[in-house]
Each structure stands twice: as C-alpha cells, then as structure tokens.
C-alpha positions in Angstrom: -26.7 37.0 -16.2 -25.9 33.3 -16.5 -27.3 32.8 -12.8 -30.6 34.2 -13.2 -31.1 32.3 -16.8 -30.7 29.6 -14.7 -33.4 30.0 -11.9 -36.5 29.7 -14.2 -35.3 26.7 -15.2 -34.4 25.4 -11.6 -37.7 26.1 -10.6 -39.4 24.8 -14.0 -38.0 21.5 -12.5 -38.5 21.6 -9.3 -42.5 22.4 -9.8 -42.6 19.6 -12.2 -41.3 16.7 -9.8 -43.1 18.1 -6.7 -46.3 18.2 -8.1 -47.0 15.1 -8.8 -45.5 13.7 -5.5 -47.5 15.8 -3.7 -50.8 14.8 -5.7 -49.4 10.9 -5.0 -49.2 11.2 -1.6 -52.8 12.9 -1.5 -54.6 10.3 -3.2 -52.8 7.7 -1.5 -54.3 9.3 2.0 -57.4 9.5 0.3 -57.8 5.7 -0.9 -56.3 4.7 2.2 -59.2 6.3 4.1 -61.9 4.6 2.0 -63.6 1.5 3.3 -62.4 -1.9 2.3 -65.7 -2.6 1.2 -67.8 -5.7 2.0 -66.8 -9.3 2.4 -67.6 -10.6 -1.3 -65.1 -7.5 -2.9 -62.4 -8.3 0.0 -62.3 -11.7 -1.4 -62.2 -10.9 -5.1 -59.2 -8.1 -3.9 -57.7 -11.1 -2.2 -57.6 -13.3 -5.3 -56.4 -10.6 -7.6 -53.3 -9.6 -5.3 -52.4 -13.9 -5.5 -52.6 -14.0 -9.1 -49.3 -11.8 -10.1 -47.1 -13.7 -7.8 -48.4 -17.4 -9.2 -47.9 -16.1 -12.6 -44.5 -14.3 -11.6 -43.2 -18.0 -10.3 -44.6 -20.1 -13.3 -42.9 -17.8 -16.0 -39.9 -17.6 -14.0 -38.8 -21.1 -13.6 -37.4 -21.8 -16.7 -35.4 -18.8 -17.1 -32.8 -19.9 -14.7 -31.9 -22.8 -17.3 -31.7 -20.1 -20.2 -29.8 -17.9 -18.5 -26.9 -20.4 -18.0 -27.2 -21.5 -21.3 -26.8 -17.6 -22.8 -23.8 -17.0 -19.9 -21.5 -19.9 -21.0 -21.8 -18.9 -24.4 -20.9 -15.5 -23.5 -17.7 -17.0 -21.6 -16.7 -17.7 -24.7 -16.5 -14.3 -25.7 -15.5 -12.4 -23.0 -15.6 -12.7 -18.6 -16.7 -9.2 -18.3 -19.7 -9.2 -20.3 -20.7 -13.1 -18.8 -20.4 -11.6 -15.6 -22.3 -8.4 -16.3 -25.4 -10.3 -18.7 -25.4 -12.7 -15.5 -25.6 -10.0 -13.0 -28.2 -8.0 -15.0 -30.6 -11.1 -15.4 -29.9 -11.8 -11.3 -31.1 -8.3 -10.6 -34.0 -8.2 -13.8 -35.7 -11.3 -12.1 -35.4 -10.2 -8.6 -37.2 -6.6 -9.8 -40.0 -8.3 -10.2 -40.8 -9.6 -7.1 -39.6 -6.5 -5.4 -42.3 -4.1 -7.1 
C-alpha cells in the first residue's frame, strides 16, 4: 500500500519538472529560428548585451577591499567562518559573471 501511495506523487513531480523543460527548450528553438532583425535593432541588441558586464565590473571593484576588511575581522572570531565568508564572497562574485 505504501508503494502505490507513492507513485502519484512520483509522477506529480516528475510532470511538474518536465513540463516546463520541455516548453524551455521549445521556445528556445522557436526564438532561435526568428530573424535577427535589421541592422538598426542588431545594434541596439549589441549595446544592451555590453551594458551588464560594464556595470557588473564598476560595482564590483570595490568589493574586493570590503571583503578583506569583513574577513580579518572575522579572523578574529574564528578561522572556519573567515575562510568559509571568504570563500562564499569568492564564489558570489564569480556567479555573476558566469550567468
């Protein structure tokens, strides 16, 4: 009994995270295949994709300086959690620029 109790719930999840992978990857072939349009909206798509990265690098540059600051005064507290706030702030900043 416990085995079939959990089958509609297997599947309940399964249908939810296929769905919208599936409708994803559909509309993703579908704006894929539409034209890129003419020269005037290339350009303003060209500008628009260099704007996030110029503003990533501006607001990033000082938080190298903060984030030495807020890791030596955790030292003083305790290695592990210097380490791990450092680590996490490595990995937070590099998130960015990988999505």
């Amino acid at each position: 009994m416990i085995r079939n109790a959990k089958r509609p719930l297997w599947l309940a999840i399964h249908r939810g995270r296929s769905r919208p992978s599936s409708t994803a990857c559909c509309q993703r072939r579908w704006i894929v295949a539409q034209p890129a349009g003419n020269a005037r909206m290339q350009e303003i798509a060209a500008a628009t994709s260099r704007v996030p990265g110029a503003y990533l690098n501006a607001s990033t540059a000082p938080l190298p300086v903060v984030g030495a600051v807020l890791s030596w005064c955790r030292v003083a507290l305790d290695w592990y959690t210097a380490v791990g706030f450092a680590l996490g702030a490595l990995l937070s900043g590099a998130a960015g620029y990988i999505a």
